[in-house]
ROSE-4610 file (N, C-alpha, C; in Angstrom, 1 decimal, always signed):
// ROSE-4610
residu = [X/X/X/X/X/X/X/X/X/X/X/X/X/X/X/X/X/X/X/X/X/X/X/X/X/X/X/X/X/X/X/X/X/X/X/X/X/X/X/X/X/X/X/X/X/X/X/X/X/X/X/X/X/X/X/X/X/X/X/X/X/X/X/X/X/X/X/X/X/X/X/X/X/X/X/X/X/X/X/X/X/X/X/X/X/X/X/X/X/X/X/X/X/X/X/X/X/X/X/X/X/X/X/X/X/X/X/X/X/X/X/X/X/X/X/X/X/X/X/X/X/X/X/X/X/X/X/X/X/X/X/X/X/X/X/X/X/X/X/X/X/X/X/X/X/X/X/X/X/X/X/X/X/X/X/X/X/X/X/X/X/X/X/X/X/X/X/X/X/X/X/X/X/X/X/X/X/X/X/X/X/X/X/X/X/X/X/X/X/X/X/X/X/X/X/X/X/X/X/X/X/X/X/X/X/X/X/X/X/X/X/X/X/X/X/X/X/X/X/X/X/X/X/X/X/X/X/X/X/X/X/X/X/X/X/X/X/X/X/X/X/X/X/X/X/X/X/X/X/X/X/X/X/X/X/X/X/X/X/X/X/X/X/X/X/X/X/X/X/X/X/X/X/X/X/X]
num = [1/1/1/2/2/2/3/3/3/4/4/4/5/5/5/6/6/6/7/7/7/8/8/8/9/9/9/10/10/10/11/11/11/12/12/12/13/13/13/14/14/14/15/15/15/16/16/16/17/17/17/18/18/18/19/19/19/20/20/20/21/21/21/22/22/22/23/23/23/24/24/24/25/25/25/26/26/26/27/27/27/28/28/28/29/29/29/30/30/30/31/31/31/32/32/32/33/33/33/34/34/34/35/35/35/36/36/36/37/37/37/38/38/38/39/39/39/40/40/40/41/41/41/42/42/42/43/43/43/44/44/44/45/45/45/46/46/46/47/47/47/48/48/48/49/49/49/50/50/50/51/51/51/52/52/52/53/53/53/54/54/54/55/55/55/56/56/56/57/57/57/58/58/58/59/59/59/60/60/60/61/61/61/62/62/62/63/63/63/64/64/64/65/65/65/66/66/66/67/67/67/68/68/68/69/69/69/70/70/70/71/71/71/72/72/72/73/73/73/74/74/74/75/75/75/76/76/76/77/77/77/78/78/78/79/79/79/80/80/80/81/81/81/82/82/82/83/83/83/84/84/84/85/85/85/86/86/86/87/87/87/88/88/88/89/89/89/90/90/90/91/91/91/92/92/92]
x = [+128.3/+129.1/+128.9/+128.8/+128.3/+129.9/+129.9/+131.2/+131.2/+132.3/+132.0/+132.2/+131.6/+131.7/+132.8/+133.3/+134.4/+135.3/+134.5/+134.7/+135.3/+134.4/+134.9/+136.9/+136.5/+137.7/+138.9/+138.9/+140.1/+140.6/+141.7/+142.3/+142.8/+143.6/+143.5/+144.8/+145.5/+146.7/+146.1/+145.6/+144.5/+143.7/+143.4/+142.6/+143.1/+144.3/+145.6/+146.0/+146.6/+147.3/+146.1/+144.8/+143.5/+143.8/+143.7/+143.5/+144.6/+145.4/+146.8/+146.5/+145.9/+145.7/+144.3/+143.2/+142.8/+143.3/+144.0/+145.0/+145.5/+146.4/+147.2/+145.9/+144.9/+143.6/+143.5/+142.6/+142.5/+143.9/+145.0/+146.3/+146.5/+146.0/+146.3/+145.1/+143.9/+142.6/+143.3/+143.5/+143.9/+144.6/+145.7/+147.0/+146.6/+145.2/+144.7/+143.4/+142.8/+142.2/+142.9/+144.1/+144.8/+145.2/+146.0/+146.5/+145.3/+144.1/+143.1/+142.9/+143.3/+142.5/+143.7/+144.7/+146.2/+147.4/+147.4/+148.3/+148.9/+149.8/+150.5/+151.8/+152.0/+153.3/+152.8/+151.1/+150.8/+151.2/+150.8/+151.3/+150.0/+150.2/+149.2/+149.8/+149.3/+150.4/+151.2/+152.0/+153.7/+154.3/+153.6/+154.4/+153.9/+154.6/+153.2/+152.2/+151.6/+150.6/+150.6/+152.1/+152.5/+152.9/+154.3/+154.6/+153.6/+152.7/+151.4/+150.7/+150.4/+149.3/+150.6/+151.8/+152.6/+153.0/+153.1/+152.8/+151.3/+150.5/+149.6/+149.1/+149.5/+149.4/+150.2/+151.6/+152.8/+151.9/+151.5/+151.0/+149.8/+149.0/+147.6/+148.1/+149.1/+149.7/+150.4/+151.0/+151.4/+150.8/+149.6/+148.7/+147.9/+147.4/+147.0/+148.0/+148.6/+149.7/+150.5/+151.0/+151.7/+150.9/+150.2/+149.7/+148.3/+147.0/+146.1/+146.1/+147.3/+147.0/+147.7/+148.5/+148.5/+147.3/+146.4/+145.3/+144.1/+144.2/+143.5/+141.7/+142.9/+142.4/+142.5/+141.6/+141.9/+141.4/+142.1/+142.5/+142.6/+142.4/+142.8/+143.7/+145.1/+146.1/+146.0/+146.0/+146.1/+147.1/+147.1/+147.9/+147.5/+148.9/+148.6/+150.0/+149.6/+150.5/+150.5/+152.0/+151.9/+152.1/+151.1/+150.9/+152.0/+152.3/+153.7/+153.2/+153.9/+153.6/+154.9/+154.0/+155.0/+155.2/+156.3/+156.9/+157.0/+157.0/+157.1/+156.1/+155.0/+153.6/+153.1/+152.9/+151.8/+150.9/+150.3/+149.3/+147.6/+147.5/+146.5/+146.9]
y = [+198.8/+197.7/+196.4/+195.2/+194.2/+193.3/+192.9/+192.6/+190.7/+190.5/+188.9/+187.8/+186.8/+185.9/+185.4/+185.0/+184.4/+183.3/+182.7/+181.8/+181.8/+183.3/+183.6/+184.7/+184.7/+185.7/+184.9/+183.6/+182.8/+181.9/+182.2/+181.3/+179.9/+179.2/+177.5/+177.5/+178.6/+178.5/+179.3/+179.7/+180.0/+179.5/+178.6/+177.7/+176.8/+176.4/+175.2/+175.8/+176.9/+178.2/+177.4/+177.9/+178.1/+176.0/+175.3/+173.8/+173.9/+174.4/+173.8/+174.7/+175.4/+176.0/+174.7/+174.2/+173.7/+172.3/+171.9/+170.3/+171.1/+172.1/+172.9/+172.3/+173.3/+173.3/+171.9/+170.8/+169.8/+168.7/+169.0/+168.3/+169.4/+170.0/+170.8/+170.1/+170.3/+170.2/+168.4/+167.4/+165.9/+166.1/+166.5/+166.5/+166.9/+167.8/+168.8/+167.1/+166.7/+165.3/+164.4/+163.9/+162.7/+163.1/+164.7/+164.8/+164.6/+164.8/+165.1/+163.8/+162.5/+161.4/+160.4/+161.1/+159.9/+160.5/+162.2/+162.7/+163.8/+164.6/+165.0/+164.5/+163.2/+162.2/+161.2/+161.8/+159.8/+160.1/+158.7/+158.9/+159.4/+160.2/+160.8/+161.1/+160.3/+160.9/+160.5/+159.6/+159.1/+160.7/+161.3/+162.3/+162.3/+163.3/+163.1/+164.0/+164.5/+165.3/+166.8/+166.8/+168.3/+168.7/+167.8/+168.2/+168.0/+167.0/+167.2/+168.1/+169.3/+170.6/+171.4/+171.6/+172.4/+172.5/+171.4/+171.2/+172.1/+171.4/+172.0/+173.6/+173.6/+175.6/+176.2/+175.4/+176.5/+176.5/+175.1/+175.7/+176.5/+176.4/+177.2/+178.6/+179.1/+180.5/+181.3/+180.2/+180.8/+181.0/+180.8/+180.7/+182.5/+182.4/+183.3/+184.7/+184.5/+185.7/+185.9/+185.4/+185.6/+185.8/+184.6/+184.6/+185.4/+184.9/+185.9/+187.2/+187.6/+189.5/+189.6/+188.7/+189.1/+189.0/+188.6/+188.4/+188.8/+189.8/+191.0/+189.7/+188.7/+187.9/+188.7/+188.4/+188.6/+187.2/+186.8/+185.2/+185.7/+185.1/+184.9/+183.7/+184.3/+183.0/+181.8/+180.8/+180.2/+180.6/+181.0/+181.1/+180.4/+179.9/+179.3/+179.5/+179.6/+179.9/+178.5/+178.2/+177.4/+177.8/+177.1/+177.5/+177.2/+178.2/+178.3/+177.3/+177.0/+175.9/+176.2/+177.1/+177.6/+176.0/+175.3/+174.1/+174.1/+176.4/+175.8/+176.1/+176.1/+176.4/+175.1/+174.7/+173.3/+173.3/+172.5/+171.9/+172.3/+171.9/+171.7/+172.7]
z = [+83.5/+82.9/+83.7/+83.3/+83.7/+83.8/+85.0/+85.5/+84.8/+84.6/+84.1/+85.5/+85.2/+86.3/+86.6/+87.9/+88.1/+87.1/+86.5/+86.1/+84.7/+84.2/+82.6/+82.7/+84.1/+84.4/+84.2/+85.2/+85.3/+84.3/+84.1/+83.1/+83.4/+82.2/+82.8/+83.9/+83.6/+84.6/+86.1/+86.2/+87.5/+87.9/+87.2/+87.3/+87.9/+87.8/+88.7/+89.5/+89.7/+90.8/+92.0/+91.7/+93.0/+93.1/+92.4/+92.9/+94.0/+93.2/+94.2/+95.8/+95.7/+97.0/+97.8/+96.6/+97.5/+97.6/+97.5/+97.9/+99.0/+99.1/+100.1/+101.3/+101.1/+102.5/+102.7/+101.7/+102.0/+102.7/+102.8/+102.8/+104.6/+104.8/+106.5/+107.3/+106.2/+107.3/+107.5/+106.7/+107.0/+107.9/+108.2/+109.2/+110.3/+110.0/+111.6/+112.2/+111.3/+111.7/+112.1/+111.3/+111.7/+113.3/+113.4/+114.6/+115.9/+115.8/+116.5/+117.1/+115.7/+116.6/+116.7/+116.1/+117.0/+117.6/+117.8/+118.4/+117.7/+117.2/+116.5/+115.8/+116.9/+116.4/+115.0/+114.6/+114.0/+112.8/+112.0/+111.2/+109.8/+108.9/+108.0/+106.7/+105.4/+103.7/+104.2/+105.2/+104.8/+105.4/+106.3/+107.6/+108.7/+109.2/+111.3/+110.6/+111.3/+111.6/+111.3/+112.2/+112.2/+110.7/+110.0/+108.9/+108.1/+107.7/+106.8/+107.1/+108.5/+108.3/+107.8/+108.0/+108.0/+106.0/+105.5/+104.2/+103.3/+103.7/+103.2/+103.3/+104.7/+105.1/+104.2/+103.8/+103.0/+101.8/+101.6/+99.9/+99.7/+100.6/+100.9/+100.9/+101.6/+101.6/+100.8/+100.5/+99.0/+97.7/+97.6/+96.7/+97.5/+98.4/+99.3/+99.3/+99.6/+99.8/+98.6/+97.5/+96.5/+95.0/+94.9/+93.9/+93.5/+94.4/+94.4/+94.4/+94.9/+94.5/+93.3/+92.6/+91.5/+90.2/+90.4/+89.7/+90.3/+91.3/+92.2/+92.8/+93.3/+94.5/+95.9/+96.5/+98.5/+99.0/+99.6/+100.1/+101.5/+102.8/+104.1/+104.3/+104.6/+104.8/+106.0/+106.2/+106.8/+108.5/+109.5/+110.6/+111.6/+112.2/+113.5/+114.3/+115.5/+116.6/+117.5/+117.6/+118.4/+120.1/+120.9/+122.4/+122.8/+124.0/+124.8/+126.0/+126.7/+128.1/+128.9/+129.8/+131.3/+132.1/+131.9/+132.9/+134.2/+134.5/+135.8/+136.6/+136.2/+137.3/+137.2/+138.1/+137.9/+137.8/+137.7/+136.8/+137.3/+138.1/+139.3/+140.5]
């Protein structure tokens, strides 16, 4: 049986399901640049840094983790941990 191409699979509403995932990526990776070269306070899209990657990750994951397995997608979700900072060892 000859499997059909991705493309004949997806329909027009999966077709927007997957965009909106990639605005999600493109709208995290911006917020992960903006923060890189003015901080995580700056400013990026009219938020800091933080809420524009934290934006884009929810929508990237939810596409990932909700939607794609219902149309027997496998997606890897976006994670990130934020680092702990012991205050009281110094530094040096």
């Amino acid at each position: 049986m000859i499997k059909p191409r991705l493309a004949e699979r997806l329909t027009v509403a999966t077709q927007q399901t997957f965009s909106n995932a990639f605005a999600g990526a493109a709208i995290a990776t911006g917020g992960v640049i903006c923060g890189a070269l003015g901080g995580a306070a700056a400013g990026c899209l009219g938020a800091t840094a933080i809420q524009a990657f934290a934006m884009g990750a929810l929508s990237f994951n939810f596409t990932a983790m909700v939607i794609a397995p219902l149309y027997g997608f496998e997606m890897q979700p976006i994670e990130y941990k934020q680092q702990s900072y012991n205050t009281n060892q110094p530094i040096f």
